[in-house]
C-alpha positions as CSV (number, residue, x, y, z in Angstrom):
1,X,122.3,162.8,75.6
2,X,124.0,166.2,74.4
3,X,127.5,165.8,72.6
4,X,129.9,169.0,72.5
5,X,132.6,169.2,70.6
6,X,135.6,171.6,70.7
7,X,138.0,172.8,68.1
8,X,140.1,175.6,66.9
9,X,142.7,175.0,69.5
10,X,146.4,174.6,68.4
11,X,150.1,176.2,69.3
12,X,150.3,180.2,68.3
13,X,152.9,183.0,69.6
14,X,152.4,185.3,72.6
15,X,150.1,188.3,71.0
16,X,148.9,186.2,68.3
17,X,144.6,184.7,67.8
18,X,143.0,181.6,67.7
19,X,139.0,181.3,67.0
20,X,137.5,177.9,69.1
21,X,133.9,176.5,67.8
22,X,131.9,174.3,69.7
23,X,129.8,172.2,68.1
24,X,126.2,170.7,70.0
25,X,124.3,167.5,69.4
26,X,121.4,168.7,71.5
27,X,118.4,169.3,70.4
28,X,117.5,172.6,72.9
29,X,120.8,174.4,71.9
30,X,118.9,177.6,70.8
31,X,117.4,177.7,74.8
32,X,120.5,176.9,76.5
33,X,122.9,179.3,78.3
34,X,126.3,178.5,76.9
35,X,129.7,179.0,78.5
36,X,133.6,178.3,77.9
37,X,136.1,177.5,80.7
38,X,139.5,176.6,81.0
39,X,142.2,174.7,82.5
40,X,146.0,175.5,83.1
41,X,148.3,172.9,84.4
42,X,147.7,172.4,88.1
43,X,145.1,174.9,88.3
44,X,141.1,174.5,88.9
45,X,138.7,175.0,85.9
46,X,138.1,178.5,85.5
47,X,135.7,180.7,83.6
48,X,136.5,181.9,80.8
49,X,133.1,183.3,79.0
50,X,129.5,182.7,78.9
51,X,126.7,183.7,76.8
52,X,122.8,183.4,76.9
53,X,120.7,181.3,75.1
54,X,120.0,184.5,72.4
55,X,123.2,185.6,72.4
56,X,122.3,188.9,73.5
57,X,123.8,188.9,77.0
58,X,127.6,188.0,77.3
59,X,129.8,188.0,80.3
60,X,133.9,188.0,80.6
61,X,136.3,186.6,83.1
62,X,138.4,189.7,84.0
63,X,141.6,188.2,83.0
64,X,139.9,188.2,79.3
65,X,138.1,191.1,79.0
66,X,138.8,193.5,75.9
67,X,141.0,190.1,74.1
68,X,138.2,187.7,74.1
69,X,134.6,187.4,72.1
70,X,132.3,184.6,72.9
71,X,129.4,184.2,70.2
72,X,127.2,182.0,69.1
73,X,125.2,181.0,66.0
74,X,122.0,179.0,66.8
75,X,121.4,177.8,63.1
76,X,124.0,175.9,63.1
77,X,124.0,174.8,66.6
78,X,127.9,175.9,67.5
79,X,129.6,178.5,70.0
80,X,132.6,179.9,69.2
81,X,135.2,181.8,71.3
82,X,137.6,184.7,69.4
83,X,141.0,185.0,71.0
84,X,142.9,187.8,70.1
85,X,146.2,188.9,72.0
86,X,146.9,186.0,73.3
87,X,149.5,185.6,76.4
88,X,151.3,182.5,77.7
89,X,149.2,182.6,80.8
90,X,146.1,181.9,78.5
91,X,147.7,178.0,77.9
92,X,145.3,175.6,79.1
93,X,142.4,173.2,78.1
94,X,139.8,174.7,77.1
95,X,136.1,173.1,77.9
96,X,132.9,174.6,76.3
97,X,130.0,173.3,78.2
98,X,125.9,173.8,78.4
99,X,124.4,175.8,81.4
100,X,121.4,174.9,83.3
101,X,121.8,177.5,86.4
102,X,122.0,181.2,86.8
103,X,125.2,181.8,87.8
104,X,127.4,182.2,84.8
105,X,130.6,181.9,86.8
106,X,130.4,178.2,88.7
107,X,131.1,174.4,86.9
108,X,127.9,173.7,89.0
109,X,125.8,175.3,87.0
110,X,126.8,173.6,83.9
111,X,125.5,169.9,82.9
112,X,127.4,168.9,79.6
113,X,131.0,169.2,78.7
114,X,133.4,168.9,75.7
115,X,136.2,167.0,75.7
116,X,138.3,170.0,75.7
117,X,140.8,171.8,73.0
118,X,144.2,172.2,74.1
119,X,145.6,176.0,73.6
120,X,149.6,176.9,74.4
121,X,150.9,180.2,73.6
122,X,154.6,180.3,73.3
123,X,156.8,183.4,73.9
């Protein structure tokens, strides 16, 4: 029923950015919690960065805090994810993904995924 769509991912150098947009078919995007996650190779999903349905409240995985902006733009119905500083530990897929629950930090409370947007950061 809801579609997201990443993009914005790509190869960059270690201490270099990259800005990701998510893009939502839904029709309640402007009341829906939004968060971003990520993937490395042979890791679990992770949090990355989630932000309320306003875009007043925000909240950071530590390992991103002070590099990372997660914003949103209801008018147009996309999310997007600023990534400055970037480090090779940061290389992974990177979901975006609707929330339904409270907790900011679990998968659970999320009910619609993107495909994901591949990000590798090269030394």
């Amino acid at each position: 029923q809801v579609q997201l769509v990443e993009s914005g991912g790509g190869l960059v150098q270690t201490g270099g950015s990259l800005r990701l947009s998510c893009k939502s078919s839904g029709r309640t995007f402007a009341t829906s919690g939004m968060g971003w996650f990520r993937q490395g190779p042979g890791k679990e999903r992770e949090f990355v960065a989630g932000i309320g349905a306003s875009g007043r409240i925000t909240n950071y995985a530590d390992s991103v805090k002070g590099r990372f902006t997660i914003s949103r733009d209801n008018a147009k119905k996309t999310m997007d994810l600023q990534m400055s500083n970037l480090k090779p530990e940061d290389t992974a897929v990177y979901y975006c993904a609707r929330r339904v629950r409270t907790d900011y930090y679990s998968p659970s409370s999320y009910d619609y995924w993107g495909q994901g947007t591949q990000v590798t950061v090269s030394s």
